[in-house]
C-alpha positions as CSV (number, residue, x, y, z in Angstrom):
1,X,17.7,-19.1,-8.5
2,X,14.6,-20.1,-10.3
3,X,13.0,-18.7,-13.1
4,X,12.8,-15.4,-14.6
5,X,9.8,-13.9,-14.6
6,X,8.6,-11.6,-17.8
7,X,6.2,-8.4,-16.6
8,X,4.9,-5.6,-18.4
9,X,4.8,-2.8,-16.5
10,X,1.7,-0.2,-17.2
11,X,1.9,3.7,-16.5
12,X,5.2,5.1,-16.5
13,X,5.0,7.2,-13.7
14,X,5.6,5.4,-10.0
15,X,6.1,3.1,-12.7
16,X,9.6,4.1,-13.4
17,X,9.6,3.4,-9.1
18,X,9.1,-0.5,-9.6
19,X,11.3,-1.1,-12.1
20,X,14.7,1.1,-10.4
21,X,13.6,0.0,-7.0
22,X,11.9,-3.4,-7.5
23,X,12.8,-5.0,-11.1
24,X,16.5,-4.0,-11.9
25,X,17.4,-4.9,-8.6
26,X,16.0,-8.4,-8.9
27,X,16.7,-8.5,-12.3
28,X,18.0,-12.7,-11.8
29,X,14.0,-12.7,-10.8
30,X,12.0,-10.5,-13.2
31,X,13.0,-9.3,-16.7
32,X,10.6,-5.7,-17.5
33,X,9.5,-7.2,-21.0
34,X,6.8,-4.5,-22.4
35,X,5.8,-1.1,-21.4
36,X,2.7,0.7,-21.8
37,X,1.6,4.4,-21.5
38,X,-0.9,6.7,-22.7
39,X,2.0,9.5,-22.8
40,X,4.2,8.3,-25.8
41,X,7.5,10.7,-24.7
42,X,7.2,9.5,-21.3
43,X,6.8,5.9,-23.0
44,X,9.9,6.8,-24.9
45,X,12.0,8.0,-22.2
46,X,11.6,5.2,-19.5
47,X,11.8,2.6,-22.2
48,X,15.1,4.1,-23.5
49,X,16.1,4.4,-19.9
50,X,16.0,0.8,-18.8
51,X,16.1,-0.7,-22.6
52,X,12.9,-1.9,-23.3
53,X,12.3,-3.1,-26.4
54,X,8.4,-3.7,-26.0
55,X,6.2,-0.1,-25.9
56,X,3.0,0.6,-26.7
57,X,0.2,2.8,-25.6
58,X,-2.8,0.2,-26.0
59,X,-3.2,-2.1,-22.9
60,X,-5.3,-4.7,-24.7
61,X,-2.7,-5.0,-27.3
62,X,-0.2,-5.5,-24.0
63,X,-2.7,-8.1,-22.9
64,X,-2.4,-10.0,-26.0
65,X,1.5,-10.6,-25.3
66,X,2.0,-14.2,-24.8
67,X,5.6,-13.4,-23.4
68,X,3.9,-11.2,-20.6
69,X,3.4,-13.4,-17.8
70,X,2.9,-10.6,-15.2
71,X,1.1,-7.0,-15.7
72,X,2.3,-4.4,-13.0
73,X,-0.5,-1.8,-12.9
74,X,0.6,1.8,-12.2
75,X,-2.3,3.6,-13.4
76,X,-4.5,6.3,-11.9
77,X,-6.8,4.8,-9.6
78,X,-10.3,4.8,-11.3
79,X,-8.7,2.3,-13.8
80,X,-7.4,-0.6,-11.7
81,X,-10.7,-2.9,-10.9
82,X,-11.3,-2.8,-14.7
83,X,-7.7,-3.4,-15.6
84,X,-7.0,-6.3,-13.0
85,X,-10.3,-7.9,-14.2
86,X,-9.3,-7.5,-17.7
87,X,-5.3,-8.6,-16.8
88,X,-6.6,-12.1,-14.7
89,X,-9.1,-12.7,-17.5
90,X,-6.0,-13.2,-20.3
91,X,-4.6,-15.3,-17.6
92,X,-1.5,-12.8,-16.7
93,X,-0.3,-12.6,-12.9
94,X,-1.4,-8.8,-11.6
95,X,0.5,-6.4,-9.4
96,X,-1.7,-3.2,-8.5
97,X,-0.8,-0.1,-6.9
98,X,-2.8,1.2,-4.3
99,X,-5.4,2.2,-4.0
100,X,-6.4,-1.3,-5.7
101,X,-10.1,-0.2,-5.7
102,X,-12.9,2.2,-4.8
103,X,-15.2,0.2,-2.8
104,X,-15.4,-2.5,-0.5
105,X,-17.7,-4.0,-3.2
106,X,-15.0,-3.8,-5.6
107,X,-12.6,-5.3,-3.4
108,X,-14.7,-7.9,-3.0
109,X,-15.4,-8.4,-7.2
110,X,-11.6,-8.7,-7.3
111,X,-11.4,-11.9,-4.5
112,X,-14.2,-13.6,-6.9
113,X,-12.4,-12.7,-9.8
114,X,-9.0,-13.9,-8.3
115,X,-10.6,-17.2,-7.0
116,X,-12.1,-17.9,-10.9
117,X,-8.6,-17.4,-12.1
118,X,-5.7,-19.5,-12.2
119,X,-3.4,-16.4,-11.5
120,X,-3.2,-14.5,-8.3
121,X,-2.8,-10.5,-8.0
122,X,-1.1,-8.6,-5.1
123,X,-1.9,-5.4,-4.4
124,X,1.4,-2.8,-3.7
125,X,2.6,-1.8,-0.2
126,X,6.0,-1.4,-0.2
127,X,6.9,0.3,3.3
128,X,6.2,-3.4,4.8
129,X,9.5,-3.5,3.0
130,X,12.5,-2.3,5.2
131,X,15.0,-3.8,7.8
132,X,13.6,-2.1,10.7
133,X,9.9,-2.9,10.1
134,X,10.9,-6.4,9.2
135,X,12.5,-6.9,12.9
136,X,8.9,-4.9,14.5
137,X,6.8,-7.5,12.7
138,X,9.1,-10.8,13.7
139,X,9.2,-9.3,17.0
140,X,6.1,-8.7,17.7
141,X,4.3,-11.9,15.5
142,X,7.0,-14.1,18.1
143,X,4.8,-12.8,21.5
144,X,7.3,-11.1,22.8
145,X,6.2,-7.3,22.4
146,X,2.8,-8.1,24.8
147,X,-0.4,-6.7,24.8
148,X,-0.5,-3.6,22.5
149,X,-1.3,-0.1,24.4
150,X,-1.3,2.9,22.4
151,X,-0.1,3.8,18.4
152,X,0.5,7.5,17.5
153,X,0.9,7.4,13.3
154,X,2.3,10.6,11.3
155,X,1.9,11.2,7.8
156,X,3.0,14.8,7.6
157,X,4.3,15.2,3.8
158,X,4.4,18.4,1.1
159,X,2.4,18.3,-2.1
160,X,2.0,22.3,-4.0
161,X,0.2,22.9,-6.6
162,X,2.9,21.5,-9.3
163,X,1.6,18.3,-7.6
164,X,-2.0,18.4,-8.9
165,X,-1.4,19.5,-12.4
166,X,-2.4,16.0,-14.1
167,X,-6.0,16.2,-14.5
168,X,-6.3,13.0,-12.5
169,X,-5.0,14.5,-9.5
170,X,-7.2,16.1,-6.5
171,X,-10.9,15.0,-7.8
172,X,-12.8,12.6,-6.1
173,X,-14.1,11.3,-9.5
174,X,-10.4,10.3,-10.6
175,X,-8.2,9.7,-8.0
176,X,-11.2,8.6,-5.8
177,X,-9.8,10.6,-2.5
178,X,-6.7,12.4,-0.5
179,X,-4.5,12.1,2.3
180,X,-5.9,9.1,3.5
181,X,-6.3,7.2,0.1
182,X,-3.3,8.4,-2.0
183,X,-1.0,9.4,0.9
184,X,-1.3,8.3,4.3
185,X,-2.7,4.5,3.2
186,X,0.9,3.3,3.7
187,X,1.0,4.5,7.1
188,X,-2.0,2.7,8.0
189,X,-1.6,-0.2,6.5
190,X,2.1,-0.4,8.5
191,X,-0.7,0.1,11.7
192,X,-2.9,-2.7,11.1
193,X,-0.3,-4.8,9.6
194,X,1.7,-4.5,13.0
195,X,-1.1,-3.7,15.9
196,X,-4.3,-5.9,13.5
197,X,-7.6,-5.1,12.9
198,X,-9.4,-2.1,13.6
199,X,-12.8,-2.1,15.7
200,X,-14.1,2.1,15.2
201,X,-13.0,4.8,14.2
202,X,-13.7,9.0,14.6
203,X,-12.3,11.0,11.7
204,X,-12.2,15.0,10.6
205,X,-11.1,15.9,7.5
206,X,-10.2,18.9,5.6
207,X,-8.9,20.7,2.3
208,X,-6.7,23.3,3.4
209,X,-3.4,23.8,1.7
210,X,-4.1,23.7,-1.9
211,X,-7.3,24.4,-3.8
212,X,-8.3,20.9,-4.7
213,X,-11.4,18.7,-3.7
214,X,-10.0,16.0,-1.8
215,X,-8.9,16.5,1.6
216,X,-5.4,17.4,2.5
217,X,-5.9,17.4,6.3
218,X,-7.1,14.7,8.7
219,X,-7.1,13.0,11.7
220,X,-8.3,10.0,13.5
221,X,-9.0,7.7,16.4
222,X,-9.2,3.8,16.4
223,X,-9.9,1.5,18.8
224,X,-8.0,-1.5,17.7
225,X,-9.6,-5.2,18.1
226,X,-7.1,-5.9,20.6
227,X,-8.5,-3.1,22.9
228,X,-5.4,-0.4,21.6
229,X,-5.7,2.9,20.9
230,X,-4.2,4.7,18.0
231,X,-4.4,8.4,17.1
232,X,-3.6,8.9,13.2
233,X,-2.5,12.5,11.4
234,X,-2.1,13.6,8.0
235,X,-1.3,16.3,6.1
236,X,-0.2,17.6,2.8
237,X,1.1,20.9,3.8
238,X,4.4,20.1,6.2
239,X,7.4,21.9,5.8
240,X,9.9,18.7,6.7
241,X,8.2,15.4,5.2
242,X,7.9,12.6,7.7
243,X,6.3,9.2,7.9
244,X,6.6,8.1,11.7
245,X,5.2,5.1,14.1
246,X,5.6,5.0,17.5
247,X,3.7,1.6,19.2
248,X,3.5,1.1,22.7
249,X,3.3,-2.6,23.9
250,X,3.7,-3.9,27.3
251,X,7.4,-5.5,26.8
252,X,8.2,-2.9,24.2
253,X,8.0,0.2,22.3
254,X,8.6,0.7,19.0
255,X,9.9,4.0,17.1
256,X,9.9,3.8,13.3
257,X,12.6,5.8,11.0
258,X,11.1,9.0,10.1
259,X,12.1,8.7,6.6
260,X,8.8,10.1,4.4
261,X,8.8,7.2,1.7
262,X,10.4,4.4,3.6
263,X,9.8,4.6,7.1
264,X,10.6,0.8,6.9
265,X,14.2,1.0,6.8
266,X,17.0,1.1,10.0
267,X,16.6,2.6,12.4
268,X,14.2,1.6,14.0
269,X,13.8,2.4,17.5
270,X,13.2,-0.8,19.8
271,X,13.1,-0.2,23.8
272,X,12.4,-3.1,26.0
273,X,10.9,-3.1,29.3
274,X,14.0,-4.5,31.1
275,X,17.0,-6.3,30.5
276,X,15.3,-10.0,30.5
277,X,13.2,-8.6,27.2
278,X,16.1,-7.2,25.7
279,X,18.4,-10.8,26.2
280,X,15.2,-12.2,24.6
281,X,15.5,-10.2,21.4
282,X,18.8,-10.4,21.1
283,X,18.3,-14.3,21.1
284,X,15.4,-13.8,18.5
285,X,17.0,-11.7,16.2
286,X,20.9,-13.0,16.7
287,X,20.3,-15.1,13.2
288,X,18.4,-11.9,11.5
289,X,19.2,-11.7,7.7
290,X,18.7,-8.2,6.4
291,X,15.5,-7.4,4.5
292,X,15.9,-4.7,1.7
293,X,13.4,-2.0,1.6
294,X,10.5,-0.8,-0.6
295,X,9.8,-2.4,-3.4
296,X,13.4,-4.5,-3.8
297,X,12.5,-6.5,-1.0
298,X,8.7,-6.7,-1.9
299,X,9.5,-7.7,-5.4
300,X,11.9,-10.4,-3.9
301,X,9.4,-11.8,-1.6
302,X,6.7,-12.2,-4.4
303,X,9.2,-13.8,-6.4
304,X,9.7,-16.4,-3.7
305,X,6.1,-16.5,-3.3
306,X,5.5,-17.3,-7.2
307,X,7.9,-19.9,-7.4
308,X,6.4,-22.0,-3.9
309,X,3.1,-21.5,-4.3
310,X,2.5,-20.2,-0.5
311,X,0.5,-17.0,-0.3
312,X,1.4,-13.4,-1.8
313,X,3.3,-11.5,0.6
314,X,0.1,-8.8,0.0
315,X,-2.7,-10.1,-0.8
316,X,-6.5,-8.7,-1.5
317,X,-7.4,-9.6,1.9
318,X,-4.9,-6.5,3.1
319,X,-5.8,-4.5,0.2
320,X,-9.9,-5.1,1.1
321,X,-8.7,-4.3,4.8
322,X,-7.3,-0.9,3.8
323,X,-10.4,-0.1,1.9
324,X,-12.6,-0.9,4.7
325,X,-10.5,1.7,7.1
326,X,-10.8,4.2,4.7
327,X,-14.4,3.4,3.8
328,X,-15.3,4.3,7.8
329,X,-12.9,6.8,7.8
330,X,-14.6,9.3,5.1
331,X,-18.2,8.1,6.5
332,X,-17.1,9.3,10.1
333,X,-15.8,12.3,8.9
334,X,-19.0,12.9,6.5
335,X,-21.3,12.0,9.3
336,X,-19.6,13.1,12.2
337,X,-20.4,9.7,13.7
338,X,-17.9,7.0,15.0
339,X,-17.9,4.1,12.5
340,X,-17.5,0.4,13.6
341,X,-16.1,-2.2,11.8
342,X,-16.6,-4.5,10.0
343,X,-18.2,-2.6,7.2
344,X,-20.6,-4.4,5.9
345,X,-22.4,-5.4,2.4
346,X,-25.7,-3.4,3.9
347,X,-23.8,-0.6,4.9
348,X,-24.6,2.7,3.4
349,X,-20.5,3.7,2.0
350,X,-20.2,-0.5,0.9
351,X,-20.3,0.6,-2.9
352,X,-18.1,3.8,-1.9
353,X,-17.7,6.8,-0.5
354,X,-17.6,9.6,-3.1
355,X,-19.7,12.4,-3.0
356,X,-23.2,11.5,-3.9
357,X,-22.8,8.1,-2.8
358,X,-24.1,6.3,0.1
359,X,-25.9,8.2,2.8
């Protein structure tokens, strides 16, 4: 079984998330030891909820914890580079939800920080998480999908104006973008996790369904490394919420679950090219065990990851990967340019993209 593993978990909100989805459900792997939030009902109520005996609204006071062995950082986005600095400095283990930083350059102050440390942090994305995307990735990862043609990646999801009525929400200077930073980052982090690194890109954005200054609109092309194309779209303003991935390969093509918030799980849609391909996954996958989704089956994985040593099952090298994209992704669409990776300490967006920023 191997040890249990004490976290604190900071910011109550999609908070609450990790510990139903990811904690309780591995609770012969973690026990949720402390909370901390700034909102002391909210505080109250989730610590009630799951009986937590540890609160408080300071997080250097969480810090000073000896029993905390791992902070979980669920806090609006502006706060997490200084918070996982602060969190590997007192020697604790860091989770961080997305987006784990602003810049590339912060990204990049978080791999030195990480190397100097004798803990390790892993950045959140959950929808690897899922028995459907689980079979994709071993699938493909085994050879047997071929050279990659074409990816076509929806993120078409509701948010009203209920949605944006903590301060944080919808300003570039708090929650640091939109669509492609708070929303559709899942999406295309499933792309590049699955079909690997991007080589340009050609974005539009726009702010049209609620009166915020982020955008809530957008849409891209990539040309992959590999030579792939992938055509991405996002919106805020859909009447049905879906999350959807459809990957053409030469042997196979690949449909995810539509499901908005999990597109991860079963079913996922797998076609092969003819019946030799299909005996051929059926021999691959004929000892599959199932893979849970979101974060029960990331936490599960990092569990087995603490306790062996090998590497995180995300680590900042995704998390600095997803920044990139959306680092040429908002200069394209401020430009008007195509953007090609990599993105580079000289380039003009490095230190970020906001408003103001760059060139």
């Amino acid at each position: 079984m191997g040890k249990v593993w004490n976290v604190a978990v900071v910011g109550c909100g999609i908070g609450r998330s990790h510990i139903a989805e990811g904690y309780a459900k591995n609770n012969d792997k973690f026990r949720v030891f402390a909370l901390c939030d700034l909102d002391q009902s909210r505080l109250t109520a989730v610590g009630d909820e799951f009986q937590i005996a540890h609160r408080t609204t300071s997080f250097s006071d969480l810090l000073q914890m000896d029993d905390v062995e791992i902070v979980d950082l669920c806090t609006p986005p502006t706060l997490h580079l200084d918070q996982c600095l602060q969190a590997l400095a007192a020697g604790k283990h860091v989770i961080c939800e997305k987006p784990v930083a602003g810049s590339l350059a912060d990204v990049d102050a978080l791999i030195a920080a990480e190397a100097r440390a004798k803990t390790r942090l892993m950045p959140i994305f959950q929808y690897r998480y899922g028995n459907g995307v689980q079979k994709a990735k071993y699938l493909i990862d085994a050879g047997i999908a071929g050279k990659p043609y074409l990816a076509i990646v929806e993120t078409a999801w509701r948010r009203t104006p209920a949605y944006y009525d903590r301060p944080w929400r919808g300003r570039w200077a708090t929650e640091l973008g939109g669509v492609l930073l708070t929303q559709a980052i899942h999406a295309h982090d499933l792309l590049t996790w699955l079909l690997g690194p991007v080589s340009s890109v050609f974005a539009r954005t726009a702010t049209r369904v609620n009166p915020i200054e982020v955008e809530d609109c957008a849409a891209a092309t990539l040309v992959m490394e590999s030579g792939a194309i992938a055509s991405l779209a996002a919106t805020l303003g859909a009447q049905t919420e879906v999350s959807r991935l459809k990957l053409c390969f030469e042997n196979l093509t690949f449909e995810s679950s539509p499901e908005p918030y999990a597109p991860g799980n079963d079913p996922w849609h797998i076609v092969p090219s003819s019946p030799q391909t299909e005996e051929r996954i059926a021999d691959l996958l004929k000892d599959w065990s199932f893979v849970p989704s979101r974060f029960e089956g990331l936490m599960a994985d990092y569990h087995a990851a603490l306790e062996s040593g090998r590497e995180l099952p995300v680590t900042l090298a995704d998390a600095r990967r997803s920044i990139e994209l959306a680092t040429a992704l908002y200069h394209s669409a401020k430009s008007g340019d195509a953007v090609r990776l990599p993105v580079t300490p000289t380039h003009q967006n490095y230190h970020g993209w906001l408003p103001g920023t760059g060139g």
